[in-house]
N, C-alpha and C positions, 0 to 999 in steps of 0.2 A: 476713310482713306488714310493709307499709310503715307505718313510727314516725312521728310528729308532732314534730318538737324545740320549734320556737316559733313562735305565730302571733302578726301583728299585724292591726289592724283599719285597715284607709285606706278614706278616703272614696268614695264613689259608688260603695258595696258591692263593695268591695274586699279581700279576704284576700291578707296575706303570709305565707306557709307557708315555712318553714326544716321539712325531713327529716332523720333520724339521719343520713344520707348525705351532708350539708350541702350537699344540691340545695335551690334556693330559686326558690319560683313566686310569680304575683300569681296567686288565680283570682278572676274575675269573676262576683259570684254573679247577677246582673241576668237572665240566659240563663235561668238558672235558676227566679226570679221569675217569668217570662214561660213555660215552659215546664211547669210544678207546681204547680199552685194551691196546696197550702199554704205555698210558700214566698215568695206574694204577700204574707203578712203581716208577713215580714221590711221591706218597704217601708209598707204599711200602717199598723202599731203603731210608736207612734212609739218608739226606741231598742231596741226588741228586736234589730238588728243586730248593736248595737254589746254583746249580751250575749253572744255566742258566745264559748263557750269548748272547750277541749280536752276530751277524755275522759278517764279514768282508765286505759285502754287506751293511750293515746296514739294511735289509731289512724282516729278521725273528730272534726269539730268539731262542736258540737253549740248549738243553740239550747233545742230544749223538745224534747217525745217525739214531735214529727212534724216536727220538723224538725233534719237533719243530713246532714252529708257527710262521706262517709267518704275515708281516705287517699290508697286507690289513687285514686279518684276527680280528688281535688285535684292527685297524684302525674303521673296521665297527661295530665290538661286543663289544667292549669295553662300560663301564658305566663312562660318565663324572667323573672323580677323584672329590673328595673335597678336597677344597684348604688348604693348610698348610702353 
């Protein structure tokens, strides 16, 4: 199972995912928005975005109990971060 090391929140619903493997992605959850109707409220309620957090697993990010992504997810879709 693919680990979660650290995530950051950037703007325009933007996740920086750091992996145990210290592969680092940006995924764009937007696709996602448009794609899932529950995850329209991520845009909708205002700063529910900005409450994701990791699981106890380390293994998906998580909002509330209908919404979350899990590792591989972030692991395979993700776009190479640029470096800072």
């Amino acid at each position: 199972m693919i680990r979660i090391k650290e995530m950051k929140i950037l703007p325009d619903f933007i996740l920086d995912i750091t992996f145990d493997d210290n592969k680092r992605v940006w995924y764009d959850v937007k696709e996602d928005m448009e794609e899932i109707p529950s995850y329209e409220d991520l845009r909708r309620i205002n700063g529910l975005f900005d409450q994701a957090r990791i699981d106890a697993s380390r293994t998906c990010v998580v909002w509330n109990s209908e919404i979350d992504l899990p590792s591989d997810i972030l692991y395979e879709y993700g776009k190479t971060a640029a470096l800072s």
